[in-house]
C-alpha positions in Angstrom: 97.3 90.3 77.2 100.4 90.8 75.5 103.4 89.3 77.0 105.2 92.7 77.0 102.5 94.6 78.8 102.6 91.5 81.3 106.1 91.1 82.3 105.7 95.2 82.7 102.7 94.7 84.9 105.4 92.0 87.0 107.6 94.5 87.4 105.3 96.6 88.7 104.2 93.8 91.0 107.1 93.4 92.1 108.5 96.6 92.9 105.1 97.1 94.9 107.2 94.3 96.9 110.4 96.3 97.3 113.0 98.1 95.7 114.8 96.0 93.6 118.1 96.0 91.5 118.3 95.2 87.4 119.1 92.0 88.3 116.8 91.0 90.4 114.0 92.2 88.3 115.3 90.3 85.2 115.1 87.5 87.7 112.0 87.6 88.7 110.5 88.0 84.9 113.0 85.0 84.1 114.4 87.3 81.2 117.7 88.3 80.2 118.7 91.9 82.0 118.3 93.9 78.2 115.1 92.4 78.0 114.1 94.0 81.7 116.2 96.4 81.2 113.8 97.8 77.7 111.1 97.5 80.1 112.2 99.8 82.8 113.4 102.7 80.4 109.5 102.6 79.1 108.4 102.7 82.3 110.5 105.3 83.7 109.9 107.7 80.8 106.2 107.6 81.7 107.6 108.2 85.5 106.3 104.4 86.9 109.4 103.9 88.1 111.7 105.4 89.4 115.7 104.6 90.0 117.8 106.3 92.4 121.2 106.8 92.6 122.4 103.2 94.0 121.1 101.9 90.9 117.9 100.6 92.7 114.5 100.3 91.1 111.0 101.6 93.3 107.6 102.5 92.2 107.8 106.1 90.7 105.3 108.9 91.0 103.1 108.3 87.9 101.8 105.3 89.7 100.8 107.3 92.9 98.8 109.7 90.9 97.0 106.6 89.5 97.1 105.0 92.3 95.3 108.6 94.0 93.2 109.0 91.1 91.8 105.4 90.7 90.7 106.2 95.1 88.9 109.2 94.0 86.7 107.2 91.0 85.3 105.1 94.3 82.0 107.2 95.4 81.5 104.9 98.4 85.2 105.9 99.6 84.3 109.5 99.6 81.1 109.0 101.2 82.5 107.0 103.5 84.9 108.7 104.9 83.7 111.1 107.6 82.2 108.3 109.6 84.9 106.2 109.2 86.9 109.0 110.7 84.4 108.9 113.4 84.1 105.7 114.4 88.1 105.2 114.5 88.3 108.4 116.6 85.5 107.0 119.0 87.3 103.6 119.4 90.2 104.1 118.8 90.9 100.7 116.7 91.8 100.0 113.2 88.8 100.9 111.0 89.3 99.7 107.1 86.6 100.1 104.1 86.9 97.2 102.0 85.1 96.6 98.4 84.6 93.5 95.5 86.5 93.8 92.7 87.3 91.4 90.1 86.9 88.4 92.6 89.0 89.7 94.8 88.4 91.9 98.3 90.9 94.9 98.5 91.4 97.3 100.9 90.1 101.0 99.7 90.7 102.9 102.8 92.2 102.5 106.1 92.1 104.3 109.1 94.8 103.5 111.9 94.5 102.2 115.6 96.2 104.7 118.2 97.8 101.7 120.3 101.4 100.5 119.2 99.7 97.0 118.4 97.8 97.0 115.3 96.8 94.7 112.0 99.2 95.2 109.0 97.2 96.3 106.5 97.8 98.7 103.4 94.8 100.5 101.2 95.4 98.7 98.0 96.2 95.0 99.9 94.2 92.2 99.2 91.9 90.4 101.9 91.7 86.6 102.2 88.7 85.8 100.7 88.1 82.7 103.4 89.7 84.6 106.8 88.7 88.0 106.9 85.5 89.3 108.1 85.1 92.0 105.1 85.6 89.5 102.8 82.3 87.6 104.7 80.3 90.7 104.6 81.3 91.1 100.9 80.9 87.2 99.9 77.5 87.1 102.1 76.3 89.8 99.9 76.3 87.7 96.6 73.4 85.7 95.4 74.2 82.2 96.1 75.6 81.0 93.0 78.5 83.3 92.8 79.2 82.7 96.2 79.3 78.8 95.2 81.4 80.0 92.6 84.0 81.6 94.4 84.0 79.3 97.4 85.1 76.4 95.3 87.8 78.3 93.5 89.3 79.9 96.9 93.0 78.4 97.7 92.2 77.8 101.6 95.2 78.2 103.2 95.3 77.4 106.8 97.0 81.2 108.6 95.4 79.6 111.9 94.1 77.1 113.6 90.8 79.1 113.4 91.0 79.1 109.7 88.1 78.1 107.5 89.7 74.7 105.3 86.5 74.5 102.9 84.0 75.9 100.9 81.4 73.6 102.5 82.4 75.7 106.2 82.9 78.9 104.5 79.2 78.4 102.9 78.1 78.1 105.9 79.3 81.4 107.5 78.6 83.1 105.2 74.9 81.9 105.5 75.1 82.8 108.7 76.7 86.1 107.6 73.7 87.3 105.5 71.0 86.4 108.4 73.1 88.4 111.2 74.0 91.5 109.3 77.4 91.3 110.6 80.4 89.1 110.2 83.7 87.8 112.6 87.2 87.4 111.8 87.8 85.6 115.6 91.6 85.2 114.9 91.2 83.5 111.6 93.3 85.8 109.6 96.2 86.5 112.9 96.0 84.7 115.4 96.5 87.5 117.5 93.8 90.1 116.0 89.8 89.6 116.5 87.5 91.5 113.5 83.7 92.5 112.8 82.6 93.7 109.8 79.0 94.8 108.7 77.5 95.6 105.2 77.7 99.2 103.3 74.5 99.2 100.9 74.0 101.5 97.8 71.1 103.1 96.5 70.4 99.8 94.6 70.5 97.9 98.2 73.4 96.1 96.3 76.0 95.8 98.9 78.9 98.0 97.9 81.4 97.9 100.7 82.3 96.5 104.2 83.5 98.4 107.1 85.5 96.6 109.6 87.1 97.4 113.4 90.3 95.3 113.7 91.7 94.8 117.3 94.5 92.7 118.6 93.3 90.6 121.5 96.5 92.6 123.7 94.7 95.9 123.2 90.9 94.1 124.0 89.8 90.7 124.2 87.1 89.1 121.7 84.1 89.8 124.0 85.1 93.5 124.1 85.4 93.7 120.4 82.0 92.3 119.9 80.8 95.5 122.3 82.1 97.8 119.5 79.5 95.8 117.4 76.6 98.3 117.9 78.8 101.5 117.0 80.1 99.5 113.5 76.5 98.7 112.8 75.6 102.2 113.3 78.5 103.5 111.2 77.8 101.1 108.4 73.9 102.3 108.3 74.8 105.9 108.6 77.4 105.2 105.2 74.9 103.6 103.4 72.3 105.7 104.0 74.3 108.7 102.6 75.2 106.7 99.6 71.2 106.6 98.9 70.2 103.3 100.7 66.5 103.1 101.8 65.6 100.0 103.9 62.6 98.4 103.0 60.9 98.6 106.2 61.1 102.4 105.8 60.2 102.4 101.6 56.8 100.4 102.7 56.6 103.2 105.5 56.9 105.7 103.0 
């Protein structure tokens, strides 16, 4: 990558982070303020950024209608959708679709809880790959050498005292992951919000997504959350089934 289309990427980066004035951009980038400066002209032309009259930088609206358009090039979103809808009107939690990409779990929907207590999350934020359930579900999916792979190359920070601290533990979840169907963020991530997760399966039986209900143990404690297990499961079946999925059991019935 060229070093001019990286420190423009940074920018971006870090305006995701905040507004931010010239000179805190050229400080981030470690470059003189012309240098950032050339930078933010480019970028503004093409409507990436945007700076208002304080002389503050944001995100401009070039990058939403990316942003929008690179949602809309993700089938399983779309399919997705009305049963997410469903399952967050029927509970009442935080319901988020959650997808691989590049080695990284991200966020690709997000539907919110109707209680004032809820998970901070944003479509387009990345999952820890060690503490999150959908990033289980998601890991548990791949054949065993990538998830070797990745579990070795995971920076396990500790968020709680429930945390997973190595790839030998997370192995082993996500083991058990693939045999249950489902997995369990039980305060690993916050210590104050309790996750399941199941697998969304394509046509191909790969598995393409994870759909999660996120509660904060104020709103319900972990033994109610695992009661919402059976609607999640259901959800995630009726997603992938849509999206073309045909369990075995029923292709040998067939």
């Amino acid at each position: 990558m060229s070093q001019t289309v990286s420190r423009a990427l940074r920018l971006l980066a870090e305006l995701g982070e905040g507004e931010r004035t010239l000179d805190q951009l050229a400080e981030a980038l470690g470059v003189h303020k012309t240098t950032a400066l050339r930078l933010l002209q480019s970028l503004e032309q093409d409507r990436f950024v945007h700076r208002d009259s304080a002389f503050r930088y944001h995100l401009g609206a070039g990058l939403f209608a990316l942003a929008s358009l690179a949602l809309e090039q993700r089938p399983i979103r779309r399919i997705a959708a009305p049963h997410l809808a469903e399952l967050n009107a029927a509970t009442g939690q935080t319901v988020h679709l959650a997808a691989l990409e590049a080695g990284e779990v991200v966020y690709i929907d997000k539907y919110d809880s109707r209680h004032p207590v809820r998970m901070y999350s944003r479509i387009g934020l990345r999952a820890g790959l060690h503490n999150t359930a959908v990033a289980k579900v998601l890991l548990a999916g791949l054949p065993l050498a990538e998830r070797r792979r990745i579990a070795r190359g995971i920076d396990y920070v500790r968020s709680t005292e429930r945390t997973l601290t190595d790839p030998q533990a997370l192995l082993a979840e996500l083991e058990r992951v693939a045999e249950q169907g489902w997995a369990e963020d039980r305060a690993e991530h916050e210590s104050f919000i309790n996750c399941v997760a199941a697998p969304v399966r394509d046509a191909s039986g790969r598995v393409a997504a994870a759909v999660s209900v996120s509660v904060p143990d104020v709103v319900l404690p972990y033994d109610q959350v695992l009661e919402l297990l059976p609607q999640l499961l259901a959800t995630a079946r009726a997603v992938s089934a849509d999206a073309g999925y045909v369990p075995p059991a029923t292709r040998e019935g067939l």
